[in-house]
N, C-alpha and C positions, 0 to 999 in steps of 0.2 A: 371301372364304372359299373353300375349296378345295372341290372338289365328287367329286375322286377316291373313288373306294371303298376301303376297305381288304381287303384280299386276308387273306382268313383264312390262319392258319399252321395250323388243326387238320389234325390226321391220323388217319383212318379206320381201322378193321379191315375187313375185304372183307365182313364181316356188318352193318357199321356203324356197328359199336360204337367213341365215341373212342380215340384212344392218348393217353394221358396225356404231356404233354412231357416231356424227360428231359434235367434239369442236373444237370452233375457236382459234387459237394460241394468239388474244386478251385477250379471258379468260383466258388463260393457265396464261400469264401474269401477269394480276389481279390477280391469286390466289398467283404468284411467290412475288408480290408484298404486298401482304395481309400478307403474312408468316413475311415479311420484318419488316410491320407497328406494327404490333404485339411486335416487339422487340424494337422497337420505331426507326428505320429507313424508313425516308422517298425517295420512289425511285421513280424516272419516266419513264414511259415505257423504252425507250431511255435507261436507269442509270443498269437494270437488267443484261445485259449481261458484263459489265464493271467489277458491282459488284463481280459477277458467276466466274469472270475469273482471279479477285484478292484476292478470298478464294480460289482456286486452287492454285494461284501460292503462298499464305502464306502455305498453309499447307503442297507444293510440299517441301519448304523452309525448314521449320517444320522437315519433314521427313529426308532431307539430314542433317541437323545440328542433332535431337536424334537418329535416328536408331543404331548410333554405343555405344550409352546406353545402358548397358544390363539389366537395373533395371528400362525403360523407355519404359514407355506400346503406342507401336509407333502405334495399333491399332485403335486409334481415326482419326489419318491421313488418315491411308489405307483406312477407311472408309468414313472419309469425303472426300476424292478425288473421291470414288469411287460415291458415290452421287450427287458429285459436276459434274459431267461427267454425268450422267444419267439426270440430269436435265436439262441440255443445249443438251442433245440432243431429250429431251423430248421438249425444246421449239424451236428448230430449229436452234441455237447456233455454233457458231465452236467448234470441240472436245476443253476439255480439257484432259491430262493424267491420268490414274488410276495410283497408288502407282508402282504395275511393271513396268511400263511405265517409271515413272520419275526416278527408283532404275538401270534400263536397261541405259536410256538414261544418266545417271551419270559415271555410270562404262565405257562406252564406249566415256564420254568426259575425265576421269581421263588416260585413255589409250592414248586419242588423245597428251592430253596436257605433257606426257611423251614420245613421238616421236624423239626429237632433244636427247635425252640423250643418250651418248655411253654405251655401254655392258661394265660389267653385269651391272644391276639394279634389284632392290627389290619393291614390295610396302610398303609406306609410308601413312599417313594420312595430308592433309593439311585444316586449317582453317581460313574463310576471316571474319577477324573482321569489318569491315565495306561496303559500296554501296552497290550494288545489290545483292551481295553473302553474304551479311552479316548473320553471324549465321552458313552458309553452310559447310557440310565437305566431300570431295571427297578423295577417295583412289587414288592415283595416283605413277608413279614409280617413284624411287629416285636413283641414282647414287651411285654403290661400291666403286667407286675408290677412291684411298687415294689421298686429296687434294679436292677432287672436289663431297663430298658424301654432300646426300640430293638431292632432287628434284630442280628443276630449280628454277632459282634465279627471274624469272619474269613468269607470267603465264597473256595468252589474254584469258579474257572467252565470250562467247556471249550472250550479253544483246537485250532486247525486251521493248517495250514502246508503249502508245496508246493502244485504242481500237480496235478490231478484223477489225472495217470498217476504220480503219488510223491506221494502225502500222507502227512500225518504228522499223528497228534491226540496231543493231552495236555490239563494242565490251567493256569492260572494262580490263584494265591492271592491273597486281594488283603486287607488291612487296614481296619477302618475308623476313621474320626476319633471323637475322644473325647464331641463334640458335634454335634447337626444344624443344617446352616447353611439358614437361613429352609425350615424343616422338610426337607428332603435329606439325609439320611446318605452320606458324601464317604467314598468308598475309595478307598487307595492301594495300587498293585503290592506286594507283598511277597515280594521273590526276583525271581531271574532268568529271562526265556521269552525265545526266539527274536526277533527283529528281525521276523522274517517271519511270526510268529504274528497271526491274528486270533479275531473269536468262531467256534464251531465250530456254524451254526445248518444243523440240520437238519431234513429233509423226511420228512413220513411216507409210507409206501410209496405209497397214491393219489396224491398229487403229481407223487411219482417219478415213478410210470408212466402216468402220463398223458399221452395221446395215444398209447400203445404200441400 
């Protein structure tokens, strides 16, 4: 075992007060991007925050399609959002959502998108087998009444595109099937969205600003 001392790197004020070390958000990059090469992706400075913010929205994705798996250890998500969020705000990045964040902002679009439905209604489960929501499964209400039970026959969700410095939002309409498969109501795209679209899940301002 070495018996050296390690030689502090702090650096004082002449009152004594520390100085805070000072890395350039450059390096920070380079390191972001060294992590990258290593798994054999090559990025360009430029390419980092693109990347950061389409492993967010897969494993936002991820999250919404297994959590209602109870033999599916959804803890890999929770955790990669939550890293995938400390990263980008470690290199000066627009937030992405932690796992509550995106679990929050679901429940409160499954609520939105059972609005138009008359009383009563119950929660139901619905899944979008293809575009942006593909994979995705949100609780949402669904109608008691005889003749007209199930959730809405057509659902607008809101889609996001582009990089943080050119985005671009709208919406995708999705259909749903005529029956629910072992209780699931199965939406399909209806029209055409972007290739590059996905869910458009957002942050309420505390999130945002947090740590500011």
């Amino acid at each position: 075992m070495s018996t050296t001392q390690n030689v502090s790197l702090q650096v004082y004020a002449q009152d004594g007060t520390p100085i805070p070390p000072t890395v350039s958000r450059e390096h920070l990059l380079d390191l972001a991007r060294g992590a990258y090469e290593r798994a054999g992706t090559h990025l360009a400075p430029g390419d980092v925050d693109i990347e950061l913010a389409e492993v967010a929205d897969k494993a936002a994705c991820s999250l919404l399609r297994d959590r209602w798996e109870d033999d599916f250890p959804i803890a890999a998500y929770t955790e990669l959002l939550t890293a995938v969020a400390a990263l980008r705000a470690v290199l000066g990045f627009d937030p992405t959502p932690t796992a509550p964040e995106v679990l929050d902002w679901a429940e409160k679009l499954g609520n939105q998108l059972g609005e138009g439905l008359e009383e009563p209604t119950s929660r139901c489960y619905a899944q979008f087998l293809d575009g942006p929501y593909r994979g995705a499964v949100l609780a949402v209400p669904q109608s008691l009444r005889m003749g007209d039970m199930g959730p809405a026959t057509t659902l607008t969700l809101p889609i996001a595109w582009g990089d943080t410095a050119d985005p671009g939002h709208g919406e995708a309409r999705y259909q749903r099937s005529p029956a629910a498969d072992r209780g699931t109501w199965l939406y399909r795209l209806d029209g055409d969205v972007r290739e590059d679209a996905r869910p458009h899940i957002t942050l309420s301002a505390p999130s945002a600003q947090a740590g500011a």
